[in-house]
GULUM-721579 format. One line per field, with one value per residue (C-alpha): residue number from 1; chain; x, y, z. Coordinates in Angstrom, 1 decimal. Example, Ala and Ser with C-alpha at 12.3 -4.5 7.8 and 13.67 -1.06 7.14 Angstrom:
2
pos <- [1, 2]
unit <- [A, A]
c1 <- [12.3, 13.7]
c2 <- [-4.5, -1.1]
c3 <- [7.8, 7.1]
END
This chain:
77
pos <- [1, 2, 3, 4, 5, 6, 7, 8, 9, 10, 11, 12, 13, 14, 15, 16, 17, 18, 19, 20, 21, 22, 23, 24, 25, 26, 27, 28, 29, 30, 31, 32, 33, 34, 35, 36, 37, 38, 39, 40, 41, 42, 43, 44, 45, 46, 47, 48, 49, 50, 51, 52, 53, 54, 55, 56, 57, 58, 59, 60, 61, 62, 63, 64, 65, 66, 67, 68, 69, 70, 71, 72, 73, 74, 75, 76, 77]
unit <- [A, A, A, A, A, A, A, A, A, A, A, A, A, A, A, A, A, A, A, A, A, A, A, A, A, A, A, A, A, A, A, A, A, A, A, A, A, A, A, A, A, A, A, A, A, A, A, A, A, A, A, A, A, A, A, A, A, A, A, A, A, A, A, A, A, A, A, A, A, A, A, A, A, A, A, A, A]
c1 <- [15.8, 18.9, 18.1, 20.8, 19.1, 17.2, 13.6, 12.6, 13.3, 10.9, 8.1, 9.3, 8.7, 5.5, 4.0, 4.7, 2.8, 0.1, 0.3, 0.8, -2.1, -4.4, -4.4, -5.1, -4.5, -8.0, -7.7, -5.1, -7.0, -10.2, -7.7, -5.8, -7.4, -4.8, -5.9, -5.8, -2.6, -0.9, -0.8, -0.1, 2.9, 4.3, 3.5, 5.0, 8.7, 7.7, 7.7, 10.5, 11.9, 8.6, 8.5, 7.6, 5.0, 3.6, 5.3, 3.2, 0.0, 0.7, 1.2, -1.5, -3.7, -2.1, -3.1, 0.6, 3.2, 6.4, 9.1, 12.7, 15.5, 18.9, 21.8, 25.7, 27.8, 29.7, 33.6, 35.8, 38.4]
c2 <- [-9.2, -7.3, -3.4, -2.3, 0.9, -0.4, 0.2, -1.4, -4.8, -3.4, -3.1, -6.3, -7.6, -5.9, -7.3, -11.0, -10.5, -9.2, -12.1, -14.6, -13.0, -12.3, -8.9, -6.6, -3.2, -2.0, -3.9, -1.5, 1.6, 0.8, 0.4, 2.8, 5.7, 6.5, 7.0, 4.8, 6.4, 6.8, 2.7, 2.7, 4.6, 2.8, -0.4, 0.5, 1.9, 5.4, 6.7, 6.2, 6.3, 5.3, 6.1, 3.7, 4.7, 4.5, 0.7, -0.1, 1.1, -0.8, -4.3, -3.3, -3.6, -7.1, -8.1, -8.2, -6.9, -4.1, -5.8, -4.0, -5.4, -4.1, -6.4, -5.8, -6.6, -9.9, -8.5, -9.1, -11.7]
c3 <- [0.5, 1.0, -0.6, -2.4, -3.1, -5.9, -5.4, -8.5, -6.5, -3.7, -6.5, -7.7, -4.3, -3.7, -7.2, -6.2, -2.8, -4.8, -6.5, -3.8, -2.5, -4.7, -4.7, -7.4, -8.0, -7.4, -4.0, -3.3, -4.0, -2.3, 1.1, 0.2, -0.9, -3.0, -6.6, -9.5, -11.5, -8.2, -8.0, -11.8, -11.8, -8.6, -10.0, -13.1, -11.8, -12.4, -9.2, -7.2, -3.5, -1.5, 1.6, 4.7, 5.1, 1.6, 2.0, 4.4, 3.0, 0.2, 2.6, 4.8, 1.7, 0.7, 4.5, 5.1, 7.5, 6.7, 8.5, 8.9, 10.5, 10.3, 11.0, 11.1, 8.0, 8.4, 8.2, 5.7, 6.1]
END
């Protein structure tokens, strides 16, 4: 996924995995340790600009990795 600065594609994203693997929003809390309304809202686009290391809380608790790769723009023609 390219980010575009949308984060509500990053929950998007984060809500398929969940999906994909199974994982359900008390999953995340018990690994976590964050609390219940703290998920909600995240999961629900009402918190925005998570940081990393919330991210990878989040995929650690799907059983999933944070990967981050920057690459140069292809130039213009």
């Amino acid at each position: 996924m390219k980010y575009d600065g949308n984060t509500d594609k990053v929950i998007d994203l984060i809500k398929h995995v969940m999906i994909d693997t199974r994982t359900q929003q008390k999953d995340i809390v018990e690994k976590t340790g964050l609390n219940k309304g703290t998920i909600s809202n995240f999961l629900n686009y009402k918190s925005n600009n998570p940081t990393l290391d919330t991210l990878k809380m989040y995929c650690d608790a799907m059983g999933c990795d944070l990967l981050i790769e920057i690459v140069p723009r292809e130039k213009e023609s």
